[in-house]
C-alpha positions in Angstrom: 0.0 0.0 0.0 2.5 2.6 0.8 6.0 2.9 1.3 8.2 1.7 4.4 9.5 5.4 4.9 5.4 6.0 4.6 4.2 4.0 6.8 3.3 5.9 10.4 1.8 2.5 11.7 3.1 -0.8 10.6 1.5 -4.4 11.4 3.8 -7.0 10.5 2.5 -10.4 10.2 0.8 -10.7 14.3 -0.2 -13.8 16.1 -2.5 -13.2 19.0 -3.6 -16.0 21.1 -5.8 -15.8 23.6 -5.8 -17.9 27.0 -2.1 -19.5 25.9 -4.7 -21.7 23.4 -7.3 -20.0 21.1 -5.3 -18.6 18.0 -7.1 -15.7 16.9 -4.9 -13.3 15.0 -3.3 -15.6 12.4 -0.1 -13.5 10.6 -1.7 -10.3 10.1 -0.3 -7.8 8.2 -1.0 -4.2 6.8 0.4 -0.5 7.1 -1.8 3.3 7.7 0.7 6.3 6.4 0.6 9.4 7.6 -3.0 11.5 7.4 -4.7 8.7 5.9 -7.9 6.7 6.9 -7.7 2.9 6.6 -10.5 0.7 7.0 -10.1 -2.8 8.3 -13.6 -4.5 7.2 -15.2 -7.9 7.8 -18.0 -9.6 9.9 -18.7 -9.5 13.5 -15.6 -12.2 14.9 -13.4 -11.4 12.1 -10.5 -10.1 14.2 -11.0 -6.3 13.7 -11.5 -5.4 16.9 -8.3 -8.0 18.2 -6.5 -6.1 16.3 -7.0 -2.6 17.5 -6.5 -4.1 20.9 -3.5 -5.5 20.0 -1.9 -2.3 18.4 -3.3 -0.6 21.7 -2.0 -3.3 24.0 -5.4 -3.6 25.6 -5.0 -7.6 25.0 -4.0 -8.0 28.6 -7.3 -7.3 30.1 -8.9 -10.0 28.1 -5.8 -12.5 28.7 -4.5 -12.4 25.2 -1.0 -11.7 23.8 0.8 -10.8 20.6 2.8 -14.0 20.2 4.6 -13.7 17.0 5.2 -10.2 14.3 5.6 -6.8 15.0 3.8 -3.3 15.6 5.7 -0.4 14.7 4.4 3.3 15.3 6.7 6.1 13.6 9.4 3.6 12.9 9.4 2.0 16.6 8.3 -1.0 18.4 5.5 -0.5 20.2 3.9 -4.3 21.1 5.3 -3.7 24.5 4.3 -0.5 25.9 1.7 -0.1 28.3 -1.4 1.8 26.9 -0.9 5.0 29.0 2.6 5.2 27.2 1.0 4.6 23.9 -1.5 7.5 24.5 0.9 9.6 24.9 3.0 8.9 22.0 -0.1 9.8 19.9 -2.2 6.3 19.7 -5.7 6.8 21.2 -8.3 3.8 20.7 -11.7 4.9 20.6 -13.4 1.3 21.9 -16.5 -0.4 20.3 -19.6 0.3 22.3 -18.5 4.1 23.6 -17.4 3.1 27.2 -18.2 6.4 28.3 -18.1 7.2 32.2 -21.9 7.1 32.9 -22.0 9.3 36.3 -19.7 11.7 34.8 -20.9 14.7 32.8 -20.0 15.5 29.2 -17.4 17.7 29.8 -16.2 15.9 32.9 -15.5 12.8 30.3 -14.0 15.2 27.6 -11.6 16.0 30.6 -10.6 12.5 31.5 -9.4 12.6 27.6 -6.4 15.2 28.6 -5.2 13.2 31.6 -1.7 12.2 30.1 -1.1 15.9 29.3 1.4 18.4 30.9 1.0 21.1 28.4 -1.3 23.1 30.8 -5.1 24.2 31.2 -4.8 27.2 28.7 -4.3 24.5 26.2 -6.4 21.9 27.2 -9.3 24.6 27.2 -8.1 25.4 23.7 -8.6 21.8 22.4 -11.7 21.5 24.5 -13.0 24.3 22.4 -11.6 22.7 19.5 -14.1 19.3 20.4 -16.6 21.8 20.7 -16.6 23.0 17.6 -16.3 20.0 15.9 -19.2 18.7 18.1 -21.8 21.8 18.7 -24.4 19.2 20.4 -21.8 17.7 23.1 -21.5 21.8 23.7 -24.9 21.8 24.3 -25.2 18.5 26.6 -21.8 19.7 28.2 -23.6 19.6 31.6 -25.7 16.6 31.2 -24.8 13.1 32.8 -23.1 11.0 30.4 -25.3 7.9 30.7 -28.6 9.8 30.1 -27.2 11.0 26.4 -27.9 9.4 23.5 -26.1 6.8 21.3 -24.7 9.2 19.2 -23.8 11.6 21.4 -22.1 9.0 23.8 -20.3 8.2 20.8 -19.6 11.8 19.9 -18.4 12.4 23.5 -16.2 8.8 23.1 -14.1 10.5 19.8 -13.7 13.7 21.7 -12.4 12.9 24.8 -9.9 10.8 22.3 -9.5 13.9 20.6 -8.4 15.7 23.9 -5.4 13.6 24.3 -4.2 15.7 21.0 -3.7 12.3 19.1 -1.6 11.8 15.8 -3.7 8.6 15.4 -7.0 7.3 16.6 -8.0 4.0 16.2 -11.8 3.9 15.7 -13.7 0.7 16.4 -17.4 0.3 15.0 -18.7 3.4 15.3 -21.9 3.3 13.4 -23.1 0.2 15.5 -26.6 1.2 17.2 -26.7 4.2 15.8 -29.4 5.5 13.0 -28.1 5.9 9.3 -28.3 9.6 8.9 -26.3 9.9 12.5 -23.4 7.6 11.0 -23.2 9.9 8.1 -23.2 12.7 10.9 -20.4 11.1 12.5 -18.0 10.0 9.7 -18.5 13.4 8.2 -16.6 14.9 11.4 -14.1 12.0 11.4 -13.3 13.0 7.5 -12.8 16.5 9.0 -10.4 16.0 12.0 -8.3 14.2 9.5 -8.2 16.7 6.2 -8.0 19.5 9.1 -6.0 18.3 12.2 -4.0 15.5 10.5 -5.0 12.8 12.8 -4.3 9.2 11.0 -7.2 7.0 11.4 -7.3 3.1 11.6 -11.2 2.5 11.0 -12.5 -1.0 12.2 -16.5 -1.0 10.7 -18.6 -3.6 9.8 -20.9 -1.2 7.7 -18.9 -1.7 4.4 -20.7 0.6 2.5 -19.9 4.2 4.6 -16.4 2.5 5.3 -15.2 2.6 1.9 -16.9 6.0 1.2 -15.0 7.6 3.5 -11.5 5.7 3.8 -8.3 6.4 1.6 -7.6 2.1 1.5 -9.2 -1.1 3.0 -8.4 -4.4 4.7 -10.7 -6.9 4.5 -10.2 -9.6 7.2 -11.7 -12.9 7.9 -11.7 -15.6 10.4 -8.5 -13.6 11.4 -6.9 -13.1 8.2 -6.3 -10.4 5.7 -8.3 -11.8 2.9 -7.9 -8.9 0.1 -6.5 -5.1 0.2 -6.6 -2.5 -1.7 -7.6 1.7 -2.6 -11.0 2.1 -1.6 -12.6 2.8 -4.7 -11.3 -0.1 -5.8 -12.6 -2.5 -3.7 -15.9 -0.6 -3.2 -16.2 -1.8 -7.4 -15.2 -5.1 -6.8 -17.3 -7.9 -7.7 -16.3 -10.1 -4.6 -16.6 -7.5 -2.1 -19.9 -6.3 -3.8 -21.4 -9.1 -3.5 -20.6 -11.0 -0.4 -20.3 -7.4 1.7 -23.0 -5.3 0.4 -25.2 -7.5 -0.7 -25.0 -6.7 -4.4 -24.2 -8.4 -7.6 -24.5 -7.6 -11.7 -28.2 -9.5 -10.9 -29.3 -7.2 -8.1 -29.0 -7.5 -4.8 -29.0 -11.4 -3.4 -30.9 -12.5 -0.5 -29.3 -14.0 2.7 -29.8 -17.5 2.1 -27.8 -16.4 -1.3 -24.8 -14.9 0.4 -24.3 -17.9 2.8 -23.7 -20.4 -0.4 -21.6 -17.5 -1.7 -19.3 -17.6 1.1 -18.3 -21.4 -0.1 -16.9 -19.6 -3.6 -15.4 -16.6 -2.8 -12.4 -15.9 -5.2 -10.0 -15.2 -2.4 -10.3 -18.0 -0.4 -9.8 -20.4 -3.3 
């Protein structure tokens, strides 16, 4: 995809078992350069979410380990840091589901966001401003309990409190899931901005092919913890494969469910 000297995050061929037995993660491989958005695509127990853990070392909680590769972050190994270390070396994991602290307020979240920071409260006010913009209702729920928001702004409030940590890279796991089309549109629409007008790189783990491709640079699509195919995201948004098995369409229209169960027996890739 792109070049070594590129590359600002580098996966090279990962193992990650879990409990010392179940092999999840089975020599995975792929690269995000600098400023771009990458989606890593499949279905739900893929490995897409293993491997934002595993770039984020958050394995540990759920007793799994990188066993074999390497994960390099701006041309350094990073598979061993703790994830307070990796935060503040720029890496910020946004997690599936929000995880948002529900007693807390809006703003008191956002706040939790900056907690690695030294830089002062002038500039954490600045970025908080900054989050504010990007997100005018989280300005307007600033004072509202977290856990008595909705979906979307939970997940509003989960991206900016990432945002406060002044990332150079946020790794972004299923953020459409619960939420109502026109709000995931909302919501990758402000992703596309932070990264054409803050530069933050963006790993993108979605399940929603369709708005994953529209809004991503390249693609990974994974599969019973592989990388099955790669490429530019206009490319594989065209391909027949993807087209059919992922969204559901093919040259005849689109194919019913029983239909894309017997298609997952001939899929190109795997043969």
């Amino acid at each position: 995809m792109a070049d070594n000297d590129k590359a600002f995050l580098t996966i090279n061929n990962i193992e990650v078992i879990y409990d010392h037995v179940i092999l999840v993660l089975k020599g995975v491989s792929l690269e995000v350069p600098k400023g771009g958005i990458v989606a890593l695509l499949g279905a739900n127990g893929a490995g897409k979410s293993t491997t934002l853990k595993a770039i984020s070392n958050l394995l540990g909680a759920e007793r799994g380990d990188v066993t074999k590769g390497s994960i390099e972050y701006k041309g350094e190994q990073v598979h061993n840091l703790n994830p307070a270390d990796l935060v503040k070396r720029g890496i910020v994991q946004v997690m599936e589901g929000r995880h948002c602290f529900e007693h807390l307020s809006i703003e008191e979240n956002l706040l939790t966001g900056a907690y690695t920071r030294s830089d002062g409260r002038k500039a954490i006010s600045d970025d908080m401003k900054l989050v504010y913009d990007y997100f005018p209702r989280l300005y307007e729920r600033r004072s509202s309990q977290a856990g008595y928001t909705s979906g979307g702004e939970q997940q509003m409030c989960a991206i900016g409190r990432a945002l406060m940590a002044r990332p150079d890279m946020i790794l972004l796991d299923e953020p459409s899931m619960g939420l109502a089309p026109q709000l995931v549109e909302e919501i990758f629409e402000i992703v596309r901005k932070l990264n054409q007008n803050e530069g933050v790189s963006i790993l993108l783990a979605e399940q929603n092919t369709n708005i994953a491709l529209r809004y991503s640079d390249y693609g990974y699509i994974m599969e019973n913890g592989r990388v099955v195919m790669e490429g530019n995201a206009g490319e594989l948004g065209e391909n027949e494969d993807v087209k059919e098995f992922y969204l559901g369409i093919s040259t005849e229209g689109r194919k019913s469910f029983r239909d894309v169960k017997h298609y997952r027996r001939r899929k190109r890739w795997l043969t």
